[in-house]
N, C-alpha and C positions, 0 to 999 in steps of 0.2 A: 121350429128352427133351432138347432144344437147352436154352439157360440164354434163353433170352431168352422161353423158355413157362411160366417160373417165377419171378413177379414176388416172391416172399417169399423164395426162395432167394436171386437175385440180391441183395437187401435186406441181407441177411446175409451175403453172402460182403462186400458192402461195407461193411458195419460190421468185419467180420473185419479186411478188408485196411484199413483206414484204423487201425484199433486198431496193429495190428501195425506198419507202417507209421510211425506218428508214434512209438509207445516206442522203436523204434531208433532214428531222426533226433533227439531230443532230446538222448538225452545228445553225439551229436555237436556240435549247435548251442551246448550248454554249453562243452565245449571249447574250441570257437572261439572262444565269445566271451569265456571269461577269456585266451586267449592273446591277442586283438587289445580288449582292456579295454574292451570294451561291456558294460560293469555300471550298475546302480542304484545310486547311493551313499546311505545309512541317513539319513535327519534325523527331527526330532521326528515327523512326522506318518506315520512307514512304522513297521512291524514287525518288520522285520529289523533285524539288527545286522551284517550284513557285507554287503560289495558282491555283486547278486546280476545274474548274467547275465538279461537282460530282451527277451530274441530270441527267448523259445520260440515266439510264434509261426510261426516260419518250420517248425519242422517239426509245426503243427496246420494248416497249410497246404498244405505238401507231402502229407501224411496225406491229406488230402482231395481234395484234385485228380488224384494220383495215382490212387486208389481209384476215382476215376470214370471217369479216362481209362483206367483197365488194365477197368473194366466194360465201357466203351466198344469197345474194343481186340475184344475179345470176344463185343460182339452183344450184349450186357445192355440194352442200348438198342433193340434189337430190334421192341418192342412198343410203341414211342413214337410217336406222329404226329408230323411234321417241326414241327409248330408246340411241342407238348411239349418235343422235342427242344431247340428252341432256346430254350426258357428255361430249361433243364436249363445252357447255353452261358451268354447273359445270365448268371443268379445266378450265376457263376461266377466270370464276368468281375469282376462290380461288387463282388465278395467280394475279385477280387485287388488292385481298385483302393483300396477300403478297407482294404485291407491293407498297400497301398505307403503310406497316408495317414499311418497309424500308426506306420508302421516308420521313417517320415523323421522323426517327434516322436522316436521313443525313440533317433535317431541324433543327431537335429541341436537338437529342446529347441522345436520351433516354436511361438508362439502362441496362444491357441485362437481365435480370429478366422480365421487363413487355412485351419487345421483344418476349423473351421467353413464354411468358403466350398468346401473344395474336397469335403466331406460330399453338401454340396447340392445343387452341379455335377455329382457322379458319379448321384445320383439320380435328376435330372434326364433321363441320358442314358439310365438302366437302364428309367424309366417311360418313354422313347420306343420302347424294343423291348420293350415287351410288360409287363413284369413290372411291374404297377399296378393300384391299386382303383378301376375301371372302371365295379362296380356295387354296391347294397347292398342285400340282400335282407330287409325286415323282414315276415315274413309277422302278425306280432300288428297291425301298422297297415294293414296294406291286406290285401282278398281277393285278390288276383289272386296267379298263381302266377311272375309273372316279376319278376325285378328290377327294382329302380330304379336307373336308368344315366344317371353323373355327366358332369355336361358336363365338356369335357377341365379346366379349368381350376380345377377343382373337385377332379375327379381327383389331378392334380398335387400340388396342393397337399394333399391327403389322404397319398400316395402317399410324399412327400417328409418331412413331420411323421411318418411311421409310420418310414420306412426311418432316418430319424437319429436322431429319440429314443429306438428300441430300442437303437440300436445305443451311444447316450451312455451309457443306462441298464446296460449290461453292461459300460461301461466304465468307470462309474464305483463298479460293483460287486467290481470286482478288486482291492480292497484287502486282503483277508487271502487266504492261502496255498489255494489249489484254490475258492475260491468261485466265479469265474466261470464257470472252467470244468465246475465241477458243477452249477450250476445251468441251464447253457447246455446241458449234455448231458441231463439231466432234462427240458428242454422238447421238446428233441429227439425224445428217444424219444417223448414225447407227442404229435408233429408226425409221426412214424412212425403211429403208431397208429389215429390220425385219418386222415391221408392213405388210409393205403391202407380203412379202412370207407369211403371217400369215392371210393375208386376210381381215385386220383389218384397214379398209380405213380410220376411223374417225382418228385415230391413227397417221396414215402416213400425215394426213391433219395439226393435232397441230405439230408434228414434225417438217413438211415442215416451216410453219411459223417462227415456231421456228430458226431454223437452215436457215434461211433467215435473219433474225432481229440481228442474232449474227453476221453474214458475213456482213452485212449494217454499224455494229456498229462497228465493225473492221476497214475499212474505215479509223476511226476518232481515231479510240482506241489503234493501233499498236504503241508499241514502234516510234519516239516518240507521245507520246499519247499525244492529244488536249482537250479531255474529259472523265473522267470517268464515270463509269454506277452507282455508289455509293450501297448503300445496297440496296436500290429498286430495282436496275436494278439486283444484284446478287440472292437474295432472290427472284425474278420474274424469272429466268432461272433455280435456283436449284427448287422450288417447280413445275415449266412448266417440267422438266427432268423427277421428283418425277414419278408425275399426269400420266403422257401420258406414263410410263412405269405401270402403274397399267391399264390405260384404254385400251391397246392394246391387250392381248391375251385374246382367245375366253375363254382359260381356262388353263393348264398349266403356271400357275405364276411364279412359281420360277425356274422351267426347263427352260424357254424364256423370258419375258418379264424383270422379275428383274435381270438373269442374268447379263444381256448385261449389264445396266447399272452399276449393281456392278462391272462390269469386267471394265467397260472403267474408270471407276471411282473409281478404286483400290486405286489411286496412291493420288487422293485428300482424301479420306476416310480414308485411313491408317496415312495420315498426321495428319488429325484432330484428332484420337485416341494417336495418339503417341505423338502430341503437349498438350492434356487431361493434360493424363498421366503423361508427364511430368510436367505440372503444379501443378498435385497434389501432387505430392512427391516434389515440391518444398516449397509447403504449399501454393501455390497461389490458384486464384479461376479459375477453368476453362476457363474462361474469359478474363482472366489477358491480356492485350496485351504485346508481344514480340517478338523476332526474331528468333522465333524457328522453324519455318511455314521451308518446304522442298526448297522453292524459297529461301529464304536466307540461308540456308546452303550451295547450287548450287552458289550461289552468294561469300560465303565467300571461297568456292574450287577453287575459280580462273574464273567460266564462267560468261560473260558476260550479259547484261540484254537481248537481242534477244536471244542469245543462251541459256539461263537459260529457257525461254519460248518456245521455235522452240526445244527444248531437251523434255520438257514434251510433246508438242504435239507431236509430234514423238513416244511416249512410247504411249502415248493417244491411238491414230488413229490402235499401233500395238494390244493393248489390245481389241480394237470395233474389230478387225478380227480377234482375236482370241474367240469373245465372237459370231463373225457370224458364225462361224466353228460349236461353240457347237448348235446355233439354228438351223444349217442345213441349212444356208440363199445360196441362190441360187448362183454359182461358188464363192462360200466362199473358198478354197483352192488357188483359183486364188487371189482374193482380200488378201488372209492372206502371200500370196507368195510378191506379193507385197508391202505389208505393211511390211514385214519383209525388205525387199532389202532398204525401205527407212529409217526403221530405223539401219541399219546395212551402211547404207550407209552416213547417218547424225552423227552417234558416231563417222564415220573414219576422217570424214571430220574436225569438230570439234577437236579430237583429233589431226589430223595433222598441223591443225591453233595454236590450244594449245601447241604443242612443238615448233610451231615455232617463236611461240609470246615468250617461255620462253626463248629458243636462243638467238632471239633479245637482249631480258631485261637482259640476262647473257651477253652479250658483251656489250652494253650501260653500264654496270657497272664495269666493267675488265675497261671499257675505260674510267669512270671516276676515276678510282682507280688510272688508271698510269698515268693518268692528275695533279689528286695530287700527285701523287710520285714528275712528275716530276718540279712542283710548289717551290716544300720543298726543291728538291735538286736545282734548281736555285736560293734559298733563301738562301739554306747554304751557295753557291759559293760567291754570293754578298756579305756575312758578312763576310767571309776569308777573299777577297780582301780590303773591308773594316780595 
């Protein structure tokens, strides 16, 4: 049996090799980057308290390109039609140009305006080879069984709004310790799952990597976290999420492919519109940094920084089955039964720690009340007898 006749195997030797992969290259790119001081430095709005090296992208990148190129190497690709093939290339490419986008903000401090321009431009170039919503298939409004096929201009501009607002929204999700990259690997596997019920191997091949490289870099990334993935590394996972949800259905786009991901990714997308929002009616620029992001509100309600992040992924993981239900992904009631029971089972838990932490903290402080009571009254008695 060749490896290129076993499209689930391959799947998984690349999820293997990208896992593997990027936990070795991390702690390297840690290294580096305390001995030539590309660190974070700590202010009110970050989590940390020491400077923290913010290059991990480069080895969720390495992770992933690798892993595809050593499949490649190998004939894993074998079963691709040369058109598949080369958007397998495409999302590759426009993954490392968003990634160079990134990596020159966490070097050099850039704007979000040129950011922004050069987002658009790579976009641009990635929907002229292929990788673009083309068509959209709403089978509840019309009978017929073929898409509806967007004039180019139309396209574009679809194409261009999907590939940079996923990718803002995962980055502006990386504010506490392993959230992006858990959540970003969570869609992934969901983006697996789908893909191949859908038949869409190249598809199931970027995911796999993908959602490899995010689990490697988790490793190092979890609360407490030893290195960040900086905006390289966010901008590299929200536009890899973008990409490989456009490249994957044969045709129904908005029925399958962009569902899932809008669904999993409800909760960072809805953040980023309502953090907007709120910036603009504060008269700031949408840009403005602050602590308005849904991680710090979860933070100032009392939960903890694990539980702030292990709360989203939990709502995460419930939304990818509920987004495999509508694809029809194969024992998707079983996976959504499931994902129901953990997050129903993580709010109780959570919940129960939280009253019991407020217990605690309400008797710690009855008890230093009557400490001072009884302070003052041992202070009166001594000045009586005085």
């Amino acid at each position: 049996m060749t490896l290129a006749s076993t499209p689930l195997a391959v799947a998984v030797g690349i999820f293997v090799t990208s896992t593997l992969i990027t936990t070795v290259i991390a702690p390297v790119v840690r290294r580096l980057g305390l001995r030539h001081g590309f660190t974070d430095t700590p202010d009110a709005r970050k989590q940390h308290n020491v400077p923290m090296v913010r290059l991990g992208g480069i080895a969720m990148v390495l992770g992933f390109c690798l892993a595809l190129g050593l499949t490649w190497l190998f004939g894993g690709f074998g079963m691709l039609t040369p058109a598949r093939d080369q958007l397998i290339w495409t999302t590759l490419a426009g993954s490392l140009c968003f990634f160079v986008i990134g990596l020159a903000d966490d070097l050099f401090s850039l704007s979000p305006w040129p950011r922004l321009a050069g987002q658009v431009a790579v976009a641009v170039v990635v929907w002229s080879q292929g990788v673009q919503i083309g068509a959209i298939d709403l089978p509840w409004l019309s009978s017929s069984a073929d898409a509806l096929i967007l004039p180019d201009v139309i396209s574009l501009l679809a194409t261009v709004v999907w590939l940079v607002g996923i990718t803002n929204a995962i980055n502006w999700l990386d504010g506490l310790d392993g959230l992006a990259a858990g959540v970003a690997g969570i869609a992934a596997i969901g983006l697996v799952s789908v893909s191949f019920s859908l038949h869409q191997v190249a598809a199931a091949f970027l995911a796999a990597s993908l959602a490899g490289c995010c689990l490697g870099f988790l490793r190092h990334n979890f609360n407490p976290a030893r290195i960040f993935m900086g905006d390289g590394g966010s901008y590299f996972l929200g536009f890899s999420l973008a990409a490989i949800s456009i490249v994957g259905p044969a045709k129904g786009i908005t029925t399958v492919s962009l569902l899932l991901p809008l669904l999993i990714l409800s909760l960072p997308l809805a953040d980023m519109s309502a953090v907007i929002m709120g910036r603009l009616r504060s008269g700031r620029s949408p840009f403005y940094p602050d602590r308005r992001h849904l991680h710090h509100r979860l933070l100032r309600a009392g939960f903890s920084h694990r539980r702030t992040v292990l709360l989203i992924y939990v709502f995460t993981q419930w939304l990818a089955s509920i987004a495999m239900v509508v694809a029809n992904v194969e024992m998707r009631f079983l996976w959504l039964a499931l994902a129901t029971a953990i997050l129903v089972g993580t709010v109780m838990v959570m919940q129960r720690h939280r009253q019991s932490e407020i217990v605690f903290e309400t008797s710690d402080s009855d008890k230093d009340i009557q400490d001072t009571r009884d302070e003052r009254a041992q202070s009166c008695c001594s000045e009586s007898r005085g």
